[in-house]
C-alpha positions in Angstrom: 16.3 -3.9 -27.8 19.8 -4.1 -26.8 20.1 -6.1 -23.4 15.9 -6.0 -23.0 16.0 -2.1 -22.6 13.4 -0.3 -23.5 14.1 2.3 -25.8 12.7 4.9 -23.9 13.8 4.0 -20.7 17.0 5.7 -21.7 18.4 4.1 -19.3 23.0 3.6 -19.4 24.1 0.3 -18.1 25.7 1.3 -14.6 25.6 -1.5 -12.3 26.7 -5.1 -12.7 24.8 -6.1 -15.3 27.2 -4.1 -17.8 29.3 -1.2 -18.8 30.5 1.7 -18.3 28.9 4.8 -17.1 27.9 7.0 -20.0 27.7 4.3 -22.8 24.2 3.8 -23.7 22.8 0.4 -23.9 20.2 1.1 -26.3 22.8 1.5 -28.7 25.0 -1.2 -28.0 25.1 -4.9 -28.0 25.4 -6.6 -25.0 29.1 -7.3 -24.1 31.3 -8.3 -21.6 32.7 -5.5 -18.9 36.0 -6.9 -16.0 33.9 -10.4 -16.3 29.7 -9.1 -16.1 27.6 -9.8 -18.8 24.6 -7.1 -19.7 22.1 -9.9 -19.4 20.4 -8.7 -15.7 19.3 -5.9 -17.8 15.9 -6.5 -18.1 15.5 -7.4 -14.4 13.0 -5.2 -14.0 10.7 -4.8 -16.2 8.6 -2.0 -14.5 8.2 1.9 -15.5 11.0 4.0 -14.3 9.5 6.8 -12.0 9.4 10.2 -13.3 11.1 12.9 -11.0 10.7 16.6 -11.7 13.9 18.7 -12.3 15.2 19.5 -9.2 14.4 23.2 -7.7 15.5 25.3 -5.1 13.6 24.9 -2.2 16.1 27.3 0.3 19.3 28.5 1.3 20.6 27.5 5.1 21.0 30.6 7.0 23.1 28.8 9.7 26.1 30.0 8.4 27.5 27.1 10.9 26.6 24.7 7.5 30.2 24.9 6.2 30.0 21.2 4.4 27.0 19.7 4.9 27.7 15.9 4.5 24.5 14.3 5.7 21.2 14.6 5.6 17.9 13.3 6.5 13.8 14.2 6.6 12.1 14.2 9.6 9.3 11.8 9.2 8.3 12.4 12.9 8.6 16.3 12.6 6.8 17.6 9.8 9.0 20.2 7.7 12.0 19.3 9.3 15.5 18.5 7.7 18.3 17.0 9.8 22.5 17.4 8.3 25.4 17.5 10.1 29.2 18.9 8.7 32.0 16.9 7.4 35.5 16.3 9.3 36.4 19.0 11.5 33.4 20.0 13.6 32.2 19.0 16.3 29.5 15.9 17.5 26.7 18.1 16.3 23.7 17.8 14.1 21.9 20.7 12.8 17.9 21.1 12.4 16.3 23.6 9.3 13.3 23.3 7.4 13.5 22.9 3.6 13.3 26.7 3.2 16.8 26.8 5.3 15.3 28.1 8.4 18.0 27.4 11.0 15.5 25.6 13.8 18.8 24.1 15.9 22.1 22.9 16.9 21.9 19.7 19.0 25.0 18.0 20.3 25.7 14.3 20.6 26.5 13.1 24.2 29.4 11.4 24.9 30.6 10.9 21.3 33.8 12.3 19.2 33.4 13.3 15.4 36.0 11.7 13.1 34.8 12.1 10.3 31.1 12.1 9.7 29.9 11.4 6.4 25.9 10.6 6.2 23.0 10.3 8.5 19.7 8.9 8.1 16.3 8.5 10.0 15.0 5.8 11.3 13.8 2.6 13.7 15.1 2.1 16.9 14.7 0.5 20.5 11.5 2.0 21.1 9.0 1.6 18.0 7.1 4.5 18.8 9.4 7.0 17.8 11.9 7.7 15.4 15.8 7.8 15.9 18.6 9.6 13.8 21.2 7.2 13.0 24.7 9.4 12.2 28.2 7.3 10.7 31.4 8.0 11.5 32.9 6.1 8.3 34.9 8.2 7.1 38.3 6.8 5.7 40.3 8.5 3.1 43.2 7.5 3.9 42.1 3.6 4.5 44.0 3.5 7.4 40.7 3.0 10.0 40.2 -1.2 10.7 37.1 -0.3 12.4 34.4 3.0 12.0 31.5 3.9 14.2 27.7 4.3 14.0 26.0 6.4 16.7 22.0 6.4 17.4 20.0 8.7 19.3 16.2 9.2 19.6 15.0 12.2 17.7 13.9 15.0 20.0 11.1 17.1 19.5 11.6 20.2 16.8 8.8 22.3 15.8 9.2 23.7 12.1 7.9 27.1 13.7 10.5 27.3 16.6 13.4 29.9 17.0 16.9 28.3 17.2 18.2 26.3 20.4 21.1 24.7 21.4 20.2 21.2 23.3 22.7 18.4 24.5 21.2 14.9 23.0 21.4 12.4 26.0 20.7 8.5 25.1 23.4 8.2 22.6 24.2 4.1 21.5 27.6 3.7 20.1 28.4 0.8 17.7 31.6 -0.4 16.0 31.6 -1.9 12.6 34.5 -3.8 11.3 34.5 -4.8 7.3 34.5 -8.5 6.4 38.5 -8.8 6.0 39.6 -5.9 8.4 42.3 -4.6 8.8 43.4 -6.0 5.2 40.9 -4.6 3.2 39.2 -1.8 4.5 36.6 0.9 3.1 35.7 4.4 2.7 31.5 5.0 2.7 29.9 8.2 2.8 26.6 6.2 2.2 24.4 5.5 5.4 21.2 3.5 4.8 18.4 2.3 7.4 15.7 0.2 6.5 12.7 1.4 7.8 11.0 -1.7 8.2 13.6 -4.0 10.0 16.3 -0.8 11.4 19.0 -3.1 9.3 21.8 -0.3 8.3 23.5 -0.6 5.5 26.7 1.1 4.3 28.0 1.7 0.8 31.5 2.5 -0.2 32.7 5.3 -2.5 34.5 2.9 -4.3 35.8 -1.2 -3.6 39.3 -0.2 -4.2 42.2 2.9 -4.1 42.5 1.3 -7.8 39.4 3.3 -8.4 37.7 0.9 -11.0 34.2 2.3 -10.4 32.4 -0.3 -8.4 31.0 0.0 -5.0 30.4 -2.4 -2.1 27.2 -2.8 0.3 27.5 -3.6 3.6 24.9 -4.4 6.0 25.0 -4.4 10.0 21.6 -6.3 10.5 19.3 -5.3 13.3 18.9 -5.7 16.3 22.8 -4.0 16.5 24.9 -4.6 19.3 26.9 -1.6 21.7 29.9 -2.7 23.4 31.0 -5.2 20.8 32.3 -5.1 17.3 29.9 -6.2 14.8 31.4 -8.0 11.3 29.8 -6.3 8.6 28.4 -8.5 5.8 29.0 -7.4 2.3 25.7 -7.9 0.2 25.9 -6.4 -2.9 27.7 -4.4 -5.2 26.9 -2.3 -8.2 29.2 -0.3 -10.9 28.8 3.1 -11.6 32.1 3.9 -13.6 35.7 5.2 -12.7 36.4 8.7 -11.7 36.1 11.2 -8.5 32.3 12.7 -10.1 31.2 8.8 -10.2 32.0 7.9 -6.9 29.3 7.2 -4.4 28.5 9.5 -2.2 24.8 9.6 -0.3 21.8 7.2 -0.5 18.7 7.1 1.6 16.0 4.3 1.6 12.2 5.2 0.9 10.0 5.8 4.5 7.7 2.9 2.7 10.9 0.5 1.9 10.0 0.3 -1.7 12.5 2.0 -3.2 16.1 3.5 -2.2 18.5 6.0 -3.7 22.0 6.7 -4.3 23.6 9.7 -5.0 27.4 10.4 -6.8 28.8 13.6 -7.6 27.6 13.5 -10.9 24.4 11.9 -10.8 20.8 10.4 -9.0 20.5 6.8 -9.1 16.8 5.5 -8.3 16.0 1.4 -7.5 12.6 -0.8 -6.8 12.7 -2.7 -3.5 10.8 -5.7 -3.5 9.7 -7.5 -0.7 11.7 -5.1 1.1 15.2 -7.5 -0.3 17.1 -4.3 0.3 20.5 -6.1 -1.3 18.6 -7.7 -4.4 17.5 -4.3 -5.5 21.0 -3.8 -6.5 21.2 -6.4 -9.1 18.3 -4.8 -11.3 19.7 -1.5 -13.5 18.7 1.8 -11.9 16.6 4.6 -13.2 18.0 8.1 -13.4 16.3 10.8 -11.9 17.7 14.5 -12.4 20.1 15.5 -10.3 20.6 18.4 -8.6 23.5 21.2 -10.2 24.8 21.3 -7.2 29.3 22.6 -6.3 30.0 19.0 -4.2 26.9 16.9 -4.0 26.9 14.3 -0.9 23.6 14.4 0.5 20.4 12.8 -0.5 17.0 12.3 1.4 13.9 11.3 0.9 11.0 13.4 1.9 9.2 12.2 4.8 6.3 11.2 2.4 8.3 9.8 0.2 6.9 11.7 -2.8 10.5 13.8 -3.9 14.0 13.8 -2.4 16.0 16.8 -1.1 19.6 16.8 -1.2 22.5 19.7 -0.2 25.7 20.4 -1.2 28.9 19.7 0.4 30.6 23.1 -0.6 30.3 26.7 1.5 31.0 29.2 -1.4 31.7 32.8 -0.9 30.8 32.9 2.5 27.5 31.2 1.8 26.0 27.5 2.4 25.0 25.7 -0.8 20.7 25.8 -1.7 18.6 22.5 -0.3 17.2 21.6 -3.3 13.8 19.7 -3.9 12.5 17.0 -6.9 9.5 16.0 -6.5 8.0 12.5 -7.7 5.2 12.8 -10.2 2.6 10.7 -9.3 -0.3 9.8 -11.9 -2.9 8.1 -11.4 -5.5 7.4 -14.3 -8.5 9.4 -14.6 -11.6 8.9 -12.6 -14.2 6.3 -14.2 -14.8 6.7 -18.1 -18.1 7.8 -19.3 -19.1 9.7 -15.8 -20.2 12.8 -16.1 -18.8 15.7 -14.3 -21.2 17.0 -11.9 -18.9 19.9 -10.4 -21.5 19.4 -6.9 -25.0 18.8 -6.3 -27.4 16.7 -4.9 -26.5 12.9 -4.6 -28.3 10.0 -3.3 -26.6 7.2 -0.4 -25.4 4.5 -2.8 -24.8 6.2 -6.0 -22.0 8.2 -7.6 -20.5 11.0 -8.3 -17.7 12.7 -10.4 -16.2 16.0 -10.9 -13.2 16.9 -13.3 -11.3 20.2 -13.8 -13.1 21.5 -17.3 -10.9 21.6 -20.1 -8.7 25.0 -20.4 -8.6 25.0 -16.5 -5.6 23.5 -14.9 -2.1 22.7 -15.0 0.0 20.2 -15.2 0.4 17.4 -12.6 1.0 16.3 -9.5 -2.8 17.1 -9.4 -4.5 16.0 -5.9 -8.6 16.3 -4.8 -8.7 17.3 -1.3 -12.4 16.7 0.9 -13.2 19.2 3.0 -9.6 19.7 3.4 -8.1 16.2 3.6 -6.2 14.2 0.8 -7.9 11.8 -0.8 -6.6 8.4 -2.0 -7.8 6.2 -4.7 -8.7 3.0 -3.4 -11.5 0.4 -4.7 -14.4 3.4 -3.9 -12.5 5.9 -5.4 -10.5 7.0 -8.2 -8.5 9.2 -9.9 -7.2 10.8 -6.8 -3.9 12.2 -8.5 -5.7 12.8 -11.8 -7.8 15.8 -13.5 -11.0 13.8 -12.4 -12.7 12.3 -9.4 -14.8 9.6 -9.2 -16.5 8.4 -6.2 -18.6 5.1 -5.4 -21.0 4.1 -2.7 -22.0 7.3 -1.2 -22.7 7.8 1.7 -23.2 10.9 4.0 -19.5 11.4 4.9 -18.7 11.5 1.1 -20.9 15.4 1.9 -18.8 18.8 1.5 -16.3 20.4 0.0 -13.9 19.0 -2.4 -10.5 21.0 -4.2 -8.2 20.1 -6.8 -5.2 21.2 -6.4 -2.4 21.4 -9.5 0.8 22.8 -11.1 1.5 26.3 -12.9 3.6 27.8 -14.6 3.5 30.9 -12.0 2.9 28.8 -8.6 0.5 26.6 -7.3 -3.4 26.6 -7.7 -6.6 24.9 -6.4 -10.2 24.2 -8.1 -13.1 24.0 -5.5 -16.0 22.0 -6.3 -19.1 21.6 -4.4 -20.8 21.8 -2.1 -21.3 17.9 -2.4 -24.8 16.6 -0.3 -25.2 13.0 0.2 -28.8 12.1 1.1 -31.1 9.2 2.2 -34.3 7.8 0.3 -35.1 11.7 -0.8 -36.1 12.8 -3.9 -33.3 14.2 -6.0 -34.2 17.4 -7.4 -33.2 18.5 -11.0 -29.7 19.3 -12.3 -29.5 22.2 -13.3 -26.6 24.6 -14.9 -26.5 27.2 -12.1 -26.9 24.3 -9.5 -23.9 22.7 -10.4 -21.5 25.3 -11.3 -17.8 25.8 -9.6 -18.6 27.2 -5.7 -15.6 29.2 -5.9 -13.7 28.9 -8.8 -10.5 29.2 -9.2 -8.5 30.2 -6.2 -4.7 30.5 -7.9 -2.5 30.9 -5.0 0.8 32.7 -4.5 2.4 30.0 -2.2 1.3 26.2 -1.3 -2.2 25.7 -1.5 -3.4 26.2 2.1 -5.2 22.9 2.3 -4.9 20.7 5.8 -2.6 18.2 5.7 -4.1 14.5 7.2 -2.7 13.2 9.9 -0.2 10.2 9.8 -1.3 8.9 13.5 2.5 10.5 14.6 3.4 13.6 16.2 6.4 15.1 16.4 9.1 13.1 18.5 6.2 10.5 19.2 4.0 7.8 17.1 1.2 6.3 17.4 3.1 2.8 15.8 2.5 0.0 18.1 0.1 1.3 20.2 
């Protein structure tokens, strides 16, 4: 293929490895584009992730929300979204939950709002807790030498609560100058932390007011400095094609570090991370999830689990704030271990094996996920097919006992299998299996809204972690 493509990667050469936006590589030779040669094409040689379409998840009822230009996912507060307005309001960031549930208006200590352009969560001072980084790096008009980044620790918001208005005290100030300031200044509405080393990385809209399509990534490493200004280093650039709808507007970085994405007006950009080299992941070509079709898209977030990204529109139409839309990632796994038969439940002895698979005709379409006794399951080298139609399970023993659900995609909502009940036992006699013994416990339980399965714990709670302790 064409530049080591895969055909049905379908994937355009934007970045500096080729062309322009919109001309499909698969059909082209490779060819020279303002000096870059499509050779870095096959960089990556992995399977682009599959995203589904993007789907409204809620409309923001805090009619405050006049042009949203940030946003990030609470990884410490569960159901929690964080954005904050463009140019013209106050130090202020706002707290909803996916469905738009205004939960908050907190406001910045000490701080002035320029002009506000992303936000993002992440790493701070204090490694047990979470902080919300905001940049002030807004520049139109290229006339500021020098922008701002402020950090605050996240306070604790409860996806349940009614609406407050809190001061945030503890706010860090930082100023950021570009490499060649004042000469050759930028405007970036693209704030990135890395969750890993609390680096923060900036992206322009575009490297020039020539508008020739290419943006520039800068990174303020960690640990960052108040009461000085800190040079900027420029790490990477990428192309993404001339024109307001291709110009960079919102990225976020995975809460694993293994991936990052960057929004334009236009479009969803997706990249691997490898050994968590944020800058190098720029020189591979990116995959294209769907975007949202959203008025003035400059937001983009990954969920706190990292499986889907939300993002919001910039524009307030007709009185009304734009919908937080949701795309999830669809995980698959393959399916639990060939040749074992599905037992739906039963008697099993310590040691052995089990499997249970949702019978054919039963079941939609993934993300599929087995739940025991309420608690995701993951495939490791015991298990398998944990995100697949089957289940297998290794090495019992009597915690593997109890109840297990599979829980899947339809067309009208969301629905759950429940298997079991599963009993491990210990140098007893297994008695027969028979048809009746071993049939579904409850069936099919198709449910109108999220299957209403406990959620494990990720050793955090809300405003505090268990990291480092």
């Amino acid at each position: 293929m064409p530049c080591g493509i895969p055909a049905e990667r379908g994937v355009t050469c934007a970045g500096p490895w080729g062309g322009p936006r919109g001309i499909d590589m698969r059909q082209m030779d490779c060819f020279l584009f303002v000096g870059a040669v499509c050779l870095a094409a096959a960089a990556w040689s992995g399977e682009c992730p599959r995203f589904l379409a993007p789907a409204q998840a809620g409309t923001p009822e805090n009619a405050a929300l006049i042009e949203a230009s940030g946003l990030a996912a609470s990884r410490d507060c569960p159901g929690v979204l964080w954005t904050h307005n463009d140019s013209g309001d106050g130090p202020k960031v706002y707290a909803l939950t996916p469905q738009g549930r205004h939960l908050g208006v907190y406001t910045l200590s000490g701080v002035t709002a320029v002009d506000w352009e992303d936000m993002a969560a992440g790493p701070g001072p204090d490694i047990s807790r979470d902080y919300l980084y905001i940049g002030d790096t807004g520049n139109n008009g290229l006339y500021r030498g020098t922008v701002k980044l402020h950090r605050v620790p996240e306070p604790v918001v409860d996806a349940g609560q009614a609406p407050v208005a809190e001061t945030l005290e503890g706010v860090e100030s930082f100023t950021l100058a570009y490499p060649l300031a004042p000469l050759v200044v930028y405007d970036c509405e693209t704030l990135m932390v890395d969750p890993a080393t609390g680096d923060v990385y900036l992206v322009s809209k575009d490297s020039s007011a020539l508008d020739l399509g290419w943006s520039t990534v800068f990174r303020a490493a960690a640990p960052l400095v108040s009461g000085a200004t800190m040079v900027l280093e420029e790490v990477a650039s990428f192309y993404t094609g001339p024109g307001l709808m291709n110009q960079v507007t919102g990225g976020d970085i995975a809460p694993d570090g293994a991936s990052l994405l960057i929004r334009t007006y236009q479009s969803v950009l997706w990249w691997p991370v490898s050994a968590g080299n944020v800058a190098a992941a720029f020189s591979q070509p990116p995959c294209l999830p769907p975007p949202p079709n959203e008025v003035q898209g400059e937001t983009i977030a990954f969920a706190a689990d990292g499986e889907g990204y939300y993002t919001l529109s910039e524009a307030f139409v007709l009185g009304v704030p734009q919908p937080v839309y949701f795309s999830r990632l669809v995980v698959e796994e393959p399916e639990g271990r060939p040749g074992c038969l599905n037992s739906y439940g039963g008697v099993f002895e310590a040691g052995g094996e089990f499997c249970l698979r949702l019978p054919d005709g039963i079941g939609g379409d993934a993300p599929y996920q087995w739940y025991h006794n309420g608690l995701p399951l993951v495939s490791d080298g015991r298990i398998s097919g944990a995100r697949s139609r089957s289940l297998s399970v290794l090495l019992l023993n009597a915690d593997d006992s109890g109840e297990y659900t599979c829980a899947y995609e339809t067309g009208g909502g969301k629905a759950a299998a429940v298997f079991g009940p599963v009993r491990v036992v210990v140098g007893a006699e297994l008695p027969a299996h028979s048809g009746a013994g071993l049939a579904l416990a409850a069936g099919l339980l198709v449910l109108s809204g999220a299957v209403a399965l406990r959620r494990s714990s990720r050793g955090r709670i809300c405003g505090r972690s268990m990291r480092g302790e």
